[in-house]
C-alpha positions as CSV (number, residue, x, y, z in Angstrom):
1,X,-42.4,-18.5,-0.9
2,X,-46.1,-19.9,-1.3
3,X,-47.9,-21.8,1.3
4,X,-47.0,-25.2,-0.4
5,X,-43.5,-24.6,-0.4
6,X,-43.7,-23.5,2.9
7,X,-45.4,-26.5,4.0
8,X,-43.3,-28.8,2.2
9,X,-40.2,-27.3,4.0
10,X,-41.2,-28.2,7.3
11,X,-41.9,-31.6,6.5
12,X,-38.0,-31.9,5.5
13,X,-36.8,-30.6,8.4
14,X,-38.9,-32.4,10.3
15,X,-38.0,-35.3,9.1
16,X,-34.2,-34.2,9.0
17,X,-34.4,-32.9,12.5
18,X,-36.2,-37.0,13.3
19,X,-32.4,-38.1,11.6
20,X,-30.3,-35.5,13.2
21,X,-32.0,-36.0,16.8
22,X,-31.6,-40.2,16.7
23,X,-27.9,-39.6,15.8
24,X,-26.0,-40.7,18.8
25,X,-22.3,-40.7,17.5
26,X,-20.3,-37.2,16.3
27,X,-19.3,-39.3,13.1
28,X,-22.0,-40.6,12.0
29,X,-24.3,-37.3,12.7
30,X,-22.0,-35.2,10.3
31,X,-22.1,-37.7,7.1
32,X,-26.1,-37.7,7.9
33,X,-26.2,-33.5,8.2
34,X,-24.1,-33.6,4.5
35,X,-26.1,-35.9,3.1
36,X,-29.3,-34.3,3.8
37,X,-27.4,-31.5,1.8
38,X,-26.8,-32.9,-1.0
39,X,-29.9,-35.8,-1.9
40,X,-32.6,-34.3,-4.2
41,X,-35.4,-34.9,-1.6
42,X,-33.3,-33.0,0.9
43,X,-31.6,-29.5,0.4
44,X,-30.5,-30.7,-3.3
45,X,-26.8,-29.5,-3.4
46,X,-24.1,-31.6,-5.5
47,X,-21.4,-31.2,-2.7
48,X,-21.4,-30.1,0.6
49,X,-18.5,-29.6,3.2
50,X,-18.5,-28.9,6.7
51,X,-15.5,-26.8,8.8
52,X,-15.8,-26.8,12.5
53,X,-14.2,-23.8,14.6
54,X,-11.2,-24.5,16.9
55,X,-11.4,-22.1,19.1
56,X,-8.6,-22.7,21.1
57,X,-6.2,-22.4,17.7
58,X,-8.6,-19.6,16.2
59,X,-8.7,-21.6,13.2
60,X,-11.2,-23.7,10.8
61,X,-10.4,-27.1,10.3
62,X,-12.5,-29.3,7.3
63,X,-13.5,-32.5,9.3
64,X,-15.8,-33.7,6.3
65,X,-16.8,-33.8,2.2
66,X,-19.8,-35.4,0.9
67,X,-19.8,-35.2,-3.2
68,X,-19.3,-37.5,-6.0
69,X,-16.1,-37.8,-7.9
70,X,-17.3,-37.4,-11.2
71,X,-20.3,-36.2,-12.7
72,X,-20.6,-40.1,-14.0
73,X,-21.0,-40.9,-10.5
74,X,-23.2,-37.9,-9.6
75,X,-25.7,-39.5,-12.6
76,X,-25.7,-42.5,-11.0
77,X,-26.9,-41.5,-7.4
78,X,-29.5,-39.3,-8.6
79,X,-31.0,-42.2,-10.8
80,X,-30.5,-44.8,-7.8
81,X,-32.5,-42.2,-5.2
82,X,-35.1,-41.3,-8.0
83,X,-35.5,-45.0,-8.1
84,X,-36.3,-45.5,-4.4
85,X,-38.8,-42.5,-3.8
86,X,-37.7,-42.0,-0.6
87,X,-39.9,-39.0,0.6
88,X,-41.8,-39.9,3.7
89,X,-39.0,-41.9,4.7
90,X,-35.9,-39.8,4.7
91,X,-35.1,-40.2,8.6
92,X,-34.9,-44.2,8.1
93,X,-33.0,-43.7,5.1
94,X,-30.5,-41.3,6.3
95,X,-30.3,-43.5,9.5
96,X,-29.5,-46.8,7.7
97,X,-28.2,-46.5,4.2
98,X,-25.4,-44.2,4.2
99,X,-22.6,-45.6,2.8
100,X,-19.8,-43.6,5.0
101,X,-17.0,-45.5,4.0
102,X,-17.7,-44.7,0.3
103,X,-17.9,-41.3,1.2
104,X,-14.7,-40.9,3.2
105,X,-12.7,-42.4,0.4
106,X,-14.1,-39.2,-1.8
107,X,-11.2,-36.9,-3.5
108,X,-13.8,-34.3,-2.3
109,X,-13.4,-35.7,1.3
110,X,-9.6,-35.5,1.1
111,X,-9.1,-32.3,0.3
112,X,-11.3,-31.2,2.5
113,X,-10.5,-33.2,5.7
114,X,-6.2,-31.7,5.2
115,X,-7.8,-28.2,5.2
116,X,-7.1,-25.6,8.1
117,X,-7.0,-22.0,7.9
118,X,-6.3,-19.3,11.2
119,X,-8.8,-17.1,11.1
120,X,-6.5,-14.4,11.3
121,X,-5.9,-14.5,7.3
122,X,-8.1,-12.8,4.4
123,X,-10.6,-15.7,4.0
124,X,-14.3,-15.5,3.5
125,X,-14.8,-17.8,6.5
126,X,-14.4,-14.4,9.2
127,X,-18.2,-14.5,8.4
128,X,-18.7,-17.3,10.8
129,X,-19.4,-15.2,13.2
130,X,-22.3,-13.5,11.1
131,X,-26.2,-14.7,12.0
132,X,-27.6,-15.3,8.5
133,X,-26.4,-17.4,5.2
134,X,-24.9,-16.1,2.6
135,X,-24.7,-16.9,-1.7
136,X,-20.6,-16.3,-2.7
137,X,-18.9,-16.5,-5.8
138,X,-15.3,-15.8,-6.9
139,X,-15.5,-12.6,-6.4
140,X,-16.5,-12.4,-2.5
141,X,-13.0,-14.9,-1.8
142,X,-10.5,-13.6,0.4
143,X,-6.6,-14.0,-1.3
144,X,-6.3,-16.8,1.3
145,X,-9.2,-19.1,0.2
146,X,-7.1,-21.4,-1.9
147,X,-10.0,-24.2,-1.1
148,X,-12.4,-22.8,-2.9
149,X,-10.2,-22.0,-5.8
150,X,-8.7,-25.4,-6.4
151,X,-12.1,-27.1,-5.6
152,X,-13.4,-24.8,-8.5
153,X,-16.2,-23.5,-6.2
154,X,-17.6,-20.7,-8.3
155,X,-20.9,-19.7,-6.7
156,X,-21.3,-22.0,-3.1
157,X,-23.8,-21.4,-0.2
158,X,-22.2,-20.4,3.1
159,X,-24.2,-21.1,6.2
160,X,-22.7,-20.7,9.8
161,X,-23.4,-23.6,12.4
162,X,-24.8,-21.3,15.1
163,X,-25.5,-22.9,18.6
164,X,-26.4,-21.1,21.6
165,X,-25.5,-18.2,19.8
166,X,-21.8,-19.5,19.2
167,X,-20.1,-20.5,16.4
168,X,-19.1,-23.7,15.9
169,X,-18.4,-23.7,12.4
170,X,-20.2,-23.7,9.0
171,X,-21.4,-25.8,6.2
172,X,-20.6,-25.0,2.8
173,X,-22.6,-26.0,-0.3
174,X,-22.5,-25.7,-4.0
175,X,-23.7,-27.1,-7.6
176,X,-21.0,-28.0,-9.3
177,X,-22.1,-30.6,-11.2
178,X,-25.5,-29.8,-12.3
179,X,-24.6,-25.5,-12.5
180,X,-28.1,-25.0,-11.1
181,X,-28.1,-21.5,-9.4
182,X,-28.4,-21.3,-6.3
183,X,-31.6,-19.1,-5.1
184,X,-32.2,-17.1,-2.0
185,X,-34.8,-19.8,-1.0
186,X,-31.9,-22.3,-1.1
187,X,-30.3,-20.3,1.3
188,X,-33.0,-19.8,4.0
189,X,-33.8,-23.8,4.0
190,X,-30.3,-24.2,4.5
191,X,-29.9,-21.5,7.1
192,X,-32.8,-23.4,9.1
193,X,-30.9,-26.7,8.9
194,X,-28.1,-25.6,9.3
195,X,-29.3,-24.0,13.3
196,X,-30.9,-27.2,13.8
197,X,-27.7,-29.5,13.2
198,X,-25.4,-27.4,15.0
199,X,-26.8,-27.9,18.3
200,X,-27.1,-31.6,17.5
201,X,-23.3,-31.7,16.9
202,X,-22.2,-28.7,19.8
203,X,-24.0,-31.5,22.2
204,X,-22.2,-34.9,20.4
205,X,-18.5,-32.8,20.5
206,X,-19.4,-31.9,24.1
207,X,-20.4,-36.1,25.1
208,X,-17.6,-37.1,23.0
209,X,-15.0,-34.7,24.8
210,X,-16.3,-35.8,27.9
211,X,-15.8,-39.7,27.2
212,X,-12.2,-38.8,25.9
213,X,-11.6,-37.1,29.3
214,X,-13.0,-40.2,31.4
215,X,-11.4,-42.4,29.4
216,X,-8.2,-40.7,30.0
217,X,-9.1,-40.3,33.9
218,X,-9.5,-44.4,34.0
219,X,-6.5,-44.9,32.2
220,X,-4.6,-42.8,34.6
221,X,-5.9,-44.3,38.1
222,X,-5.5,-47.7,36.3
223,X,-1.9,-46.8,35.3
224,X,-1.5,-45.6,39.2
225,X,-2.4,-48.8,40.6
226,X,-0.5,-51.0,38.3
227,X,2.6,-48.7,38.9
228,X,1.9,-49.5,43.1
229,X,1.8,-53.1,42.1
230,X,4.5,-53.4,40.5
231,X,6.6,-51.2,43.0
232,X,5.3,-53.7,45.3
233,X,5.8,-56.6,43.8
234,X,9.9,-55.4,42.5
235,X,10.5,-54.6,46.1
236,X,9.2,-58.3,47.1
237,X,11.0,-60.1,43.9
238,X,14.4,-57.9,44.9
239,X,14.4,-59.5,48.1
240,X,13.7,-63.0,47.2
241,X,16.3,-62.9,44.2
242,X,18.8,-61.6,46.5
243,X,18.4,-64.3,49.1
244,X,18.5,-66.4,46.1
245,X,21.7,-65.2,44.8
246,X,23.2,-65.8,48.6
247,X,22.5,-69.1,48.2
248,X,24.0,-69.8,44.8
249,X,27.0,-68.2,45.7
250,X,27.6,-70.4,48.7
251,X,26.8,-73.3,46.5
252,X,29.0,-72.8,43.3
253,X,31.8,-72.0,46.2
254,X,31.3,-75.3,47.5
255,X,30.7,-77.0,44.5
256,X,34.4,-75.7,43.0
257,X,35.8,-77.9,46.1
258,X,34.0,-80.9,44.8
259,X,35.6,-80.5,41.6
260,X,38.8,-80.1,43.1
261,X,37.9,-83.5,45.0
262,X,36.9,-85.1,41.9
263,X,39.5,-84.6,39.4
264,X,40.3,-88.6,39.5
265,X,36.7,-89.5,38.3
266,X,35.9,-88.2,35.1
267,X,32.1,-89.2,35.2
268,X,31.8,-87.9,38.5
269,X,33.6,-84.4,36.9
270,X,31.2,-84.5,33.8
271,X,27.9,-84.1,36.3
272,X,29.6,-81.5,38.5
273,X,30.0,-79.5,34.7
274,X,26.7,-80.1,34.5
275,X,25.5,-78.8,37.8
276,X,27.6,-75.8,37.4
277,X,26.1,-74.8,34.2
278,X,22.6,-75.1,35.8
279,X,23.5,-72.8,38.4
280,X,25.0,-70.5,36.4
281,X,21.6,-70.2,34.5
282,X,19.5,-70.0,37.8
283,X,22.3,-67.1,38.7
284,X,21.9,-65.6,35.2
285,X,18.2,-65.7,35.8
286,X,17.9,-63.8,39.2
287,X,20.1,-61.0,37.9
288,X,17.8,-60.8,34.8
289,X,14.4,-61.2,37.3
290,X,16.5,-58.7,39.6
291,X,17.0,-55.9,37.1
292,X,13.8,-56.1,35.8
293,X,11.9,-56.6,39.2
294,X,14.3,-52.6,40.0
295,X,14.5,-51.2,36.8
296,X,17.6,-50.6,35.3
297,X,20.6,-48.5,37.2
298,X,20.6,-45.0,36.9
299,X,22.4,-45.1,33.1
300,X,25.9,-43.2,32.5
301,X,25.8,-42.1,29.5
302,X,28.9,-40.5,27.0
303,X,29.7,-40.4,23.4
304,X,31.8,-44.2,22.7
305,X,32.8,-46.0,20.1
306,X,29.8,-48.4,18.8
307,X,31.7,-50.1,16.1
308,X,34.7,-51.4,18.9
309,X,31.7,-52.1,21.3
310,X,29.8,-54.4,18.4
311,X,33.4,-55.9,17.6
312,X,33.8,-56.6,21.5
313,X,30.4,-57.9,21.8
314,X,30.7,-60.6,19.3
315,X,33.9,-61.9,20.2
316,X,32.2,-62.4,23.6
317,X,29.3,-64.1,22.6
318,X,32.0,-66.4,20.3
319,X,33.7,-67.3,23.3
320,X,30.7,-68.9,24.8
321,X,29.2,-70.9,21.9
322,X,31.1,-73.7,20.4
323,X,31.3,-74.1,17.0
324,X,31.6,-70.3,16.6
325,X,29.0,-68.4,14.5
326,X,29.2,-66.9,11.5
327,X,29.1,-63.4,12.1
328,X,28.7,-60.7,9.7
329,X,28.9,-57.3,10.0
330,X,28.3,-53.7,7.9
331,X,29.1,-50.7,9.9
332,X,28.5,-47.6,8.7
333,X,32.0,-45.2,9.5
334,X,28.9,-42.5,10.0
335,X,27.3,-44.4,12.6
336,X,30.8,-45.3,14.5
337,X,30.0,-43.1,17.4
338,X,26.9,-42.9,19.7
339,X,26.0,-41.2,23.0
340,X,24.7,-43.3,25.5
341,X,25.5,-46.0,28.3
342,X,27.9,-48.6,26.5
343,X,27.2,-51.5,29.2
344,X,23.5,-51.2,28.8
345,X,23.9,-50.8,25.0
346,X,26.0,-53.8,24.8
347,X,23.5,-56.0,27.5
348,X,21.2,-55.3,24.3
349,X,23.3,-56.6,22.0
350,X,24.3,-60.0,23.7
351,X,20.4,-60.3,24.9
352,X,19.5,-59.9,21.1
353,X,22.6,-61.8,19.7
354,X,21.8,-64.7,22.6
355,X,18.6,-64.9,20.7
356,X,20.0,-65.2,17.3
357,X,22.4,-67.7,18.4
358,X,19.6,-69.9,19.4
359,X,17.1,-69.4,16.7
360,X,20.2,-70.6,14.4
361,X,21.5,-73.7,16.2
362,X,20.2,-76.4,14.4
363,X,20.6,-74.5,11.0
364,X,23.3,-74.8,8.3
365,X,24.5,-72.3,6.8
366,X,23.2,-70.0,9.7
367,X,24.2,-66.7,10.5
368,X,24.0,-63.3,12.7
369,X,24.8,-60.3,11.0
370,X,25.2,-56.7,12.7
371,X,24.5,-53.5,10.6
372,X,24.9,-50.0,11.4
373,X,24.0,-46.8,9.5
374,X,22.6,-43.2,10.0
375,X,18.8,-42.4,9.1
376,X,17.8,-38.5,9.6
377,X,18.4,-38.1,13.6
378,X,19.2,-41.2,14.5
379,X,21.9,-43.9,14.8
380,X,20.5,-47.3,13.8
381,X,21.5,-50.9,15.1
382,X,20.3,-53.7,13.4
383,X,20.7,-57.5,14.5
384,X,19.3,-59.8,11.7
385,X,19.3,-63.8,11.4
386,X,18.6,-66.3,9.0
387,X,17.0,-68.9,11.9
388,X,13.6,-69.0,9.9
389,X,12.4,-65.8,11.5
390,X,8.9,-66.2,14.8
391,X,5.6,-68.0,14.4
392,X,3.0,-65.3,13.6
393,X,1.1,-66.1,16.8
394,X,4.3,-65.3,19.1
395,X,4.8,-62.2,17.7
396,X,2.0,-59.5,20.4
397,X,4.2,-61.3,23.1
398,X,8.0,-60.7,21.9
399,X,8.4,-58.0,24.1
400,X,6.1,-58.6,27.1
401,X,8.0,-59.9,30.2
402,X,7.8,-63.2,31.6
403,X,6.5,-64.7,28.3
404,X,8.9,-67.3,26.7
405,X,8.3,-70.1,23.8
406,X,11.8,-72.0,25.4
407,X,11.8,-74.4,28.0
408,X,14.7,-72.6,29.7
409,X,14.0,-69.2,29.1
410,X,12.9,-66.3,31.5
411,X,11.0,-64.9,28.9
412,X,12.7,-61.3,30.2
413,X,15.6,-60.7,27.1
414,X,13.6,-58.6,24.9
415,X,12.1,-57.1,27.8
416,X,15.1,-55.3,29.2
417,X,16.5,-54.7,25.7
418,X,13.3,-52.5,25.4
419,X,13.9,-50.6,28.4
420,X,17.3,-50.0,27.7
421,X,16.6,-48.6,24.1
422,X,13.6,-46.9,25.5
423,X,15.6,-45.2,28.3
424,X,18.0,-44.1,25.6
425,X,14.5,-42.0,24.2
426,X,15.1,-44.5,21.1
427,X,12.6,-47.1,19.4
428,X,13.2,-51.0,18.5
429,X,11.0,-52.5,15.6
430,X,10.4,-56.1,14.0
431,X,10.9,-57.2,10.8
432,X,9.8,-61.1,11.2
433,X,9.7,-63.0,7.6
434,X,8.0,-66.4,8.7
435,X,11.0,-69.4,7.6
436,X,13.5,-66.9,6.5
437,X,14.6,-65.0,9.4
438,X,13.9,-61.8,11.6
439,X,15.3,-58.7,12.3
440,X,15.4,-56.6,15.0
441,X,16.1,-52.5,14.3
442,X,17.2,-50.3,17.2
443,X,17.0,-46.2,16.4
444,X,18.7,-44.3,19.0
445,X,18.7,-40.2,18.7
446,X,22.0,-38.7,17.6
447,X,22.1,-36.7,20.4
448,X,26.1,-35.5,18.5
449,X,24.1,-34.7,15.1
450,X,21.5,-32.3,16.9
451,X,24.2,-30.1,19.1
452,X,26.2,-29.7,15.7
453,X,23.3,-28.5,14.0
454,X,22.2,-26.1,17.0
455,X,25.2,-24.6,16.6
456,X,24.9,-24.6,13.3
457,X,21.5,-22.4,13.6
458,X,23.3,-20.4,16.4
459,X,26.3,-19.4,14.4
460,X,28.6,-20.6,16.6
């Protein structure tokens, strides 16, 4: 290599090592390393890739692609960077006009970013651990390098990411487009860079792991001192609710003998009914501020009979609305059984039917209907309406206790309906269609299914 070449090399790296060193996010750093790679002021390559070692796994995983999608394309940058004569300024450029979105959304980037291979296999990337760059073509690939194959690498530059004399993982580089060869002088630059980035990106992983891991320690001690509070404040709500419920007993007893009284005056009757119903919902709301405030009762749980329970459940929620609603219901004969608690499984169905009853009450032509079915390893429950479905503003809050859009509501239905399902290990979902109606989808594990199929795989 002559003394200008020589010369000319350092003043890419330098200025590549300007880019690399005012990098301050893992990301960004890796699309600015690639680039370098693969700009004709910079290393010159037509794609580049880089695979970081995961140590703990023994395996190399593609975490980014950097290549055009067409040789169209690859045209098209070289014209636009010829254009801009960015030599002298490569650091500024690198820093501020990458396009990494574009870049992610590559084919190139895709296939790249799903690789992983264990280091155990026949693959050409054992050489990690080697202290130089090397040229390879199809006939250096191991019979596990299916990458290269189906990326049609035919002759690539491999150059491990060495820091502290560690592997961290390599970059890979080749000319696809243009089929210029790639010379030993290709290799050394890159070899050079190549040292200089990995430190830069050993010392971003190692910032980045450590913000993960203080992030995580926050969360925790915050998650710690909400759990306190809220032990605190459910013991304190317990009490109160309890005293509460002392009182309303003593008063709906008393207010029975007023009735009694009051038989002979009709109007005096009607706003006894009407006291009674309010106490029943002040009741009704201590018991739902009660189990919330303690969590729900240690759960029995046994294989029962969901289609009776649903059948049971509606005929109850019937009996307290006048006009009845129009139920419908499509249950599955392979979903008719479920293991689980049947009283907390049917407190979600009344809290969720309760809701549908009132999102329909003003509606004609309104209706509830219950589905059931089996999807893969689960038993679903599904509790639609046609009651014109929740405001799009309401819907972060739908299952955050205490928050209500009713004047009369505790705002802690959905609440316990997603303890219950979640205590069950199962998941409930939305489907909300603004002025149509919503739909509310309950998966819960078919704890039956999975034993049959153990024994299944146990021959027994």
């Amino acid at each position: 290599m002559d003394k200008d070449r020589i010369v000319e090399e350092w003043k890419l790296l330098y200025e590549l090592g300007i880019a690399i060193s005012l990098t301050t996010e893992l990301k960004k750093l890796l699309h600015v390393v690639l680039t370098a790679v693969t700009i004709g002021d910079g290393l010159g390559f037509n794609r580049a890739a880089i695979f970081l070692y995961n140590r703990p796994n023994n395996t190399i995983d593609g975490v980014l692609g950097v290549a055009p999608d067409s040789i169209q394309e690859a045209t098209t940058i070289w014209n636009n960077l010829k254009n801009l004569d960015i030599r002298g300024k490569m650091a500024s450029w690198l820093l501020n006009e990458i396009n990494i979105e574009a870049q992610r959304s590559s084919n190139f980037n895709k296939s790249i970013s799903q690789f992983r291979i264990n280091l155990g296999k026949d693959t050409v990337f054992k050489n990690i651990n080697q202290k130089q760059a090397f040229i390879f073509d199809l006939s250096n690939l191991g019979s596990d390098d299916e990458i290269f194959r189906e990326l049609q690498f035919e002759q690539f530059a491999f150059a491990p990411l060495i820091s502290r004399e560690q592997p961290i993982g390599v970059i890979v580089a080749d000319n696809f487009y243009n089929k210029r060869p790639i010379t030993q002088d290709d290799i050394d630059t890159l070899f050079l860079f190549a040292n200089q980035s990995a430190i830069a990106i050993e010392n971003l992983m190692s910032i980045e792991t450590y913000k993960n891991m203080s992030k995580r320690l926050i969360e925790e001690q915050q998650n710690l001192i909400h759990q306190k509070h809220i032990f605190n404040l459910g013991r304190a709500v317990a009490d109160i609710t309890h005293e509460i419920k002392n009182a309303l007993i003593g008063a709906v007893g008393f207010l029975e003998r007023a009735r009694k009284i009051s038989d002979s005056d009709s109007q005096i009757s009607k706003y006894l009914d009407i006291v009674k119903k309010e106490l029943n919902g002040v009741y009704n709301l201590t018991l739902d501020i009660n189990r919330y405030a303690k969590g729900q009762n240690k759960s029995i749980k046994k294989q029962f009979d969901l289609e009776k329970l649903i059948l049971e459940t509606i005929e109850t929620v019937n009996s307290i609305n006048s006009p009845n609603i129009n139920f419908v219901t499509d249950l599955s004969e392979f979903a008719k059984y479920v293991y689980g608690d049947p009283d907390q499984i049917k407190q979600v169905l009344i809290n969720l039917m309760k809701n549908s009853t009132e999102a329909i009450a003003n509606k004609k032509g309104g209706f509830i209907k219950i589905s059931t079915y089996k999807e893969d390893k689960f038993i679903v429950i599904t509790v639609e309406d046609n009651g014109g479905g929740i405001d799009i503003k309401f819907l972060p809050y739908v299952f955050k206790p205490f928050y209500s859009t009713k004047s009369h509501g505790t705002g802690l239905g959905l609440s316990i309906v997603r303890e219950i399902v979640q205590e069950h290990n199962g998941v409930i979902s939305l489907d909300n269609f603004v002025g149509i109606g919503a739909k509310f989808i309950i998966k819960i594990p078919n704890i039956m299914e999975e034993e049959k199929n153990e024994k299944k795989d146990n021959g027994s």
